[in-house]
N, C-alpha and C positions, 0 to 999 in steps of 0.2 A: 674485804676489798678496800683499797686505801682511797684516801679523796682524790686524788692525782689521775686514779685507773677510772673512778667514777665519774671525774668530770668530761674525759676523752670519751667514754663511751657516751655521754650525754651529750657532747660536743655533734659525735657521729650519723646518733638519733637525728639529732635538728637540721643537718645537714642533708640528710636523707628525703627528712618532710619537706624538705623547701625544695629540694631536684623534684620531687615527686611534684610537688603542687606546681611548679614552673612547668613541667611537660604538660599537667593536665590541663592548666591556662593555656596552653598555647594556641593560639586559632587556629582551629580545621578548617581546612576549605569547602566551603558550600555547596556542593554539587546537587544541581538542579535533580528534580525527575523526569523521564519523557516527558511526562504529561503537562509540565509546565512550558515546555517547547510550543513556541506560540505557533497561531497561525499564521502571520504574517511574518515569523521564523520559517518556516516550513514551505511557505511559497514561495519564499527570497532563495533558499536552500534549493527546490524544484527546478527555478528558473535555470541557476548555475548549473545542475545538472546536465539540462535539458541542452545546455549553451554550449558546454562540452559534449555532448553527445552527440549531436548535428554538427556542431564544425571542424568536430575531428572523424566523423561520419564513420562511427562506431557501429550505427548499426544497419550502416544502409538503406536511409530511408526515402520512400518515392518521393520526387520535387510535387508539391501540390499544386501549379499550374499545369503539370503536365497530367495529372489522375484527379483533378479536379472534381470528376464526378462520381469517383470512387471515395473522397475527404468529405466529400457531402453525404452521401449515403451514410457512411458511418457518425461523424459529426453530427448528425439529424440525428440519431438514436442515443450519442452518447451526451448530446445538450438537456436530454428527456430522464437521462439514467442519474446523471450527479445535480441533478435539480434543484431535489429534497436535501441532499448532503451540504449543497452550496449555503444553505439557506439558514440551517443547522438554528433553529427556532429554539430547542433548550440551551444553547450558549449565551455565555455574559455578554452585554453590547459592547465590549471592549474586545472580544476575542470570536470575532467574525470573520468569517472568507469574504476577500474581496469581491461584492456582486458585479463590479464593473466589467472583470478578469473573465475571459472564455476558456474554460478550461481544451485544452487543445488534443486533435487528433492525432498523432503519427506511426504510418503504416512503411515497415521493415519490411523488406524486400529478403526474406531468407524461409528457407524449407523448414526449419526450426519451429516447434510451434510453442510459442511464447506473448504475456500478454500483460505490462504490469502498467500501475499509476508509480509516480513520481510526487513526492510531496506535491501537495498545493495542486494536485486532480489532474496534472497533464497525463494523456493515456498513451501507451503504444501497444500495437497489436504487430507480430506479422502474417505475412503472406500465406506461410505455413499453416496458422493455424485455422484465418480466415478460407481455408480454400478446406480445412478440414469439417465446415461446418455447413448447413444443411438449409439452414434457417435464421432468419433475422433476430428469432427471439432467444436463437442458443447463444447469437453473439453479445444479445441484450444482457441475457445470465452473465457472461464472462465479465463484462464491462462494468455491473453491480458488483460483483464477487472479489473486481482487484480496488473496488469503490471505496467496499467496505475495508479493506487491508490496509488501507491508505488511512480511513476513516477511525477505523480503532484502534490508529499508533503502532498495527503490529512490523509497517515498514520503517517508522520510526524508530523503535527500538532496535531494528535487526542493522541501520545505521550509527544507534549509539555504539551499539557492542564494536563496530567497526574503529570507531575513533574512538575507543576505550570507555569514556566514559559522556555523558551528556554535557558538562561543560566544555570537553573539547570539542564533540560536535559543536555547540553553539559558536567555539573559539572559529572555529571552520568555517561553519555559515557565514561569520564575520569580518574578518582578516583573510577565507581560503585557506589555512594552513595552521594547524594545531602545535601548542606547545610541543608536544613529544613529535613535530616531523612528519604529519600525518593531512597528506594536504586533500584538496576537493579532488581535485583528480587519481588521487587514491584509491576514495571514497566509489568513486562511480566505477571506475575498473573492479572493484569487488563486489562491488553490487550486481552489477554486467556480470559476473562469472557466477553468481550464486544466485538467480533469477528462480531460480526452482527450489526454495529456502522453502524447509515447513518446520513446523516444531509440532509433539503430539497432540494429540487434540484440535488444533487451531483451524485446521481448514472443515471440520466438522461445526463448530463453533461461527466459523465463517459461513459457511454454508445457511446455517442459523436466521444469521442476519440479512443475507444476499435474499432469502426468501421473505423477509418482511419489507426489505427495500425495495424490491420489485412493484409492491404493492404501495408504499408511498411513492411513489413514482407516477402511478396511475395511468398506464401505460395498458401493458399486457395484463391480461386477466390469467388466475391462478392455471389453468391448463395448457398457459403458454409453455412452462417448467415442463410437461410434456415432451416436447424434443427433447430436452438435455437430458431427462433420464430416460428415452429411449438409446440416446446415443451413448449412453451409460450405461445399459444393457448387452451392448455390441460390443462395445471398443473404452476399457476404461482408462486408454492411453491418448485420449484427440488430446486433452490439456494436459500436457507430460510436464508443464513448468507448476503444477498444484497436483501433489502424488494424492492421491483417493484413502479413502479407510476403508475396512472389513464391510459389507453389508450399507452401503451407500445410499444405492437405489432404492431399498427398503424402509431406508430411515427418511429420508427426505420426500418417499410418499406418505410417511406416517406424522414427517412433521408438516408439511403440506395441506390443507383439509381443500381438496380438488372440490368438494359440493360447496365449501365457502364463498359465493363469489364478492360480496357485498362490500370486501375493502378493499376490493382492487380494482386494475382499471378496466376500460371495457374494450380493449383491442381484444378479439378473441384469437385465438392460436388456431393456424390452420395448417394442412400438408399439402399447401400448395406453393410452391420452394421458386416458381419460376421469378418473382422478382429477383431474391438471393441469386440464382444461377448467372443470372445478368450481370450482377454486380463481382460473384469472384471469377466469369469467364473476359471480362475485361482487365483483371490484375496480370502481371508479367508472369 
């Protein structure tokens, strides 16, 4: 090989190394994790939701002056459910829920039985599914159970996926409207269509946690959980927006320990429904 062939292939080499080491320099962009999505990320996010869904009246929901006393029923039980969440005693002092902030009631006027939190704890329930229910303390369950959803990122995440990646959400949270075109009202129109999002395991998983929250809550005593799996016994479609798993009822008495009563609250559960009948025979 003559010196001429050897310096061009040496030439080539070097040339090579240096494209190569300039792409792998190159800065990658830093895309957060859900988890770094703060909280006062998440509540700022909630609010906008919450702003477009009321004033483009998405989901039809009651004026509160006029069911006043229907926003109070529920609100009284759901100010007692995200208490413990609000308060979130292992978080860093820099990465706390606003204690000032109420987290809010709103009740959808539709047959539809549906029930979720919105970043940053606002709740909506509707009509449908409040009028599917029996008892104060099955709505207590449902109210802890979209608590927790809200509580361990898993509604978080199912909004990254939306805006592709966590950077664009935050892009969104921030400006409304993502590099790639992907604005806040995008955002809440697919959220709205996919209200009955599961992935495997998780609502078991959830289930999990909805039954230890109950009890930092200190509210209802462990045989409140009673109703909901009698009415899980009958009918395992009243929450059609959270699909069930194989053997439910079984597992949630088994994780359950119904003679425990000592770390929960002292409301005991009763089958005497006539408050609740008051309150969903007064809904439209």
């Amino acid at each position: 090989m003559n010196y001429e062939l050897r310096y061009h292939l040496a030439l080539s080499y070097l040339v090579i190394v240096i494209l190569t080491l300039s792409i792998a320099c190159q800065q990658v962009p830093d895309i957060p994790s859900p988890s770094e999505i703060t909280k006062t990320q998440r509540t700022h996010l909630g609010q906008d939701m919450k702003e477009i869904i009321l004033d483009n009246d998405l989901l039809n929901v009651l004026p509160k002056d006029e069911y006043a006393s229907n926003y109070r029923f529920v609100q009284n039980y759901y100010d007692q459910a995200y208490f413990a969440i609000r308060k979130d005693w292992s978080a860093a002092a820099d990465d706390q829920w606003n204690s000032n902030r109420i987290w809010e009631v709103h009740i959808s006027q539709s047959d539809e039985r549906f029930a979720f939190c919105l970043p940053g704890g606002d709740f909506f329930v509707s009509t449908g599914l409040l009028k599917a229910l029996n008892f104060e303390s099955e709505l207590y369950y449902i109210m802890s159970f979209e608590l927790t959803i809200m509580k361990e990122r898993h509604l978080i995440s199912k909004l990254v996926s939306y805006a592709n990646n966590s950077a664009d959400l935050i892009e969104i949270i921030e400006t409304g409207i993502s590099s790639s075109d992907i604005s806040l009202e995008d955002l809440v129109n697919k959220f709205l269509e996919e209200i009955n999002y599961t992935e495997d395991g998780t609502v078991q998983e959830i289930d999990q946690e909805t039954n230890r929250q109950i009890c930092k809550t200190s509210l209802f005593d462990r045989m409140s959980i009673q109703g909901i799996l009698a009415k899980l016994d009958t009918d395992d479609t009243w929450l059609s927006t959270r699909p069930s798993y194989p053997n439910r009822v079984s597992y949630l008495r088994s994780e359950f320990e119904f003679e425990n009563q000592s770390d929960c609250g002292n409301k005991r559960w009763s089958n005497n429904s006539s408050e609740y009948t008051l309150f969903i025979n007064s809904l439209p």
